[in-house]
N, C-alpha and C positions, 0 to 999 in steps of 0.2 A: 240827748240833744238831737242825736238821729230822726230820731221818731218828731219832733217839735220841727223840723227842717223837712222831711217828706211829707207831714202832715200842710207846710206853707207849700210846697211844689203842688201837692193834689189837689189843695184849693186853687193855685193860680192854672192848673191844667184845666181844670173842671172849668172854671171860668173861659178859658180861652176856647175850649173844642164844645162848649157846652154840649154836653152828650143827650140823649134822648132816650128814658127810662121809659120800657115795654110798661102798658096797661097793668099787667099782672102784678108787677113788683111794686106799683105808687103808690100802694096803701102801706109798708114797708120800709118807704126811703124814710117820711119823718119820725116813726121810729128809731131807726138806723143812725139818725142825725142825734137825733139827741142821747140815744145809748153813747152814741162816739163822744158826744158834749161830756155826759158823766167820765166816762173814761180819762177824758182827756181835765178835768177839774181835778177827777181825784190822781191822775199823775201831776198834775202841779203844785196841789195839796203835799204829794209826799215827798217831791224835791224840796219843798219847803222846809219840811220837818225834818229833812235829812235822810231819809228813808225809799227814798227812790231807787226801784230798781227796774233797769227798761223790759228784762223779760216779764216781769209783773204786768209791766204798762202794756205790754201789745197782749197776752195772757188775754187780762180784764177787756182790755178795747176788743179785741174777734168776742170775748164769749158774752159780754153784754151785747153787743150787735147780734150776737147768733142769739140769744134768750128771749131778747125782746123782739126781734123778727119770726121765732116760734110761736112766742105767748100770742101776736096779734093773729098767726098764722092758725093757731085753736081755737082761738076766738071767732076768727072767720070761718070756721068746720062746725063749730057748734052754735052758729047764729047769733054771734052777740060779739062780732069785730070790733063793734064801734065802744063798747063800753069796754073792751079789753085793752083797747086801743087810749081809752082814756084812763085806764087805771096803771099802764105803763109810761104814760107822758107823767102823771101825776109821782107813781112813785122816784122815777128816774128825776125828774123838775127838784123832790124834794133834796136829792142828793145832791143833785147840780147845786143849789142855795146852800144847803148846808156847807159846801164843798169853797161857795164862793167865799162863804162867811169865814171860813176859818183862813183861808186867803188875805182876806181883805185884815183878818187880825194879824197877819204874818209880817202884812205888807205895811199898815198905817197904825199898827200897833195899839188898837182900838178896838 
């Protein structure tokens, strides 16, 4: 529940100080964002199922953020950012949906 309550303060910080992300790192952040989206589905996923465990959940959340911030980062070393960039939105989106789905059966039992 820690983590679901720092995750609502860093959203309402970020919004308040709106901070200003250096050149370098902007191809990065919407990675960033959605690797944390997966994380943060698939911990709600497994409070669901009973199986939640928060060191899991911060684990997953830094080392998708740090994988997917590498992938785009050798992408962008070896010429071809942008299709690396699209194949991390892609497979991470697909986990995000699968993630919501099982969700959404938890919740409306459907």
């Amino acid at each position: 529940m820690f983590a679901v309550i720092g995750l609502i303060v860093g959203v309402v910080v970020g919004i308040a100080v709106e901070p200003t992300v250096p050149a370098v790192l902007q191809p990065y952040l919407p990675i960033a964002v959605v690797a944390a989206l997966d994380a943060l589905f698939g911990g709600l996923r497994a409070y669901l199922d009973g199986v939640f465990d928060d060191r899991v959940f911060v684990v997953s959340f830094l080392f998708n953020v740090l994988i997917a911030a590498l992938l785009v980062f050798l992408g962008d070393q070896l010429g071809v950012g942008a299709q690396m960039t699209t194949a991390v939105v892609v497979v991470l989106g697909i986990r995000i949906f699968s993630n919501a789905a099982s969700i959404r059966r938890h919740i409306f039992k459907a």
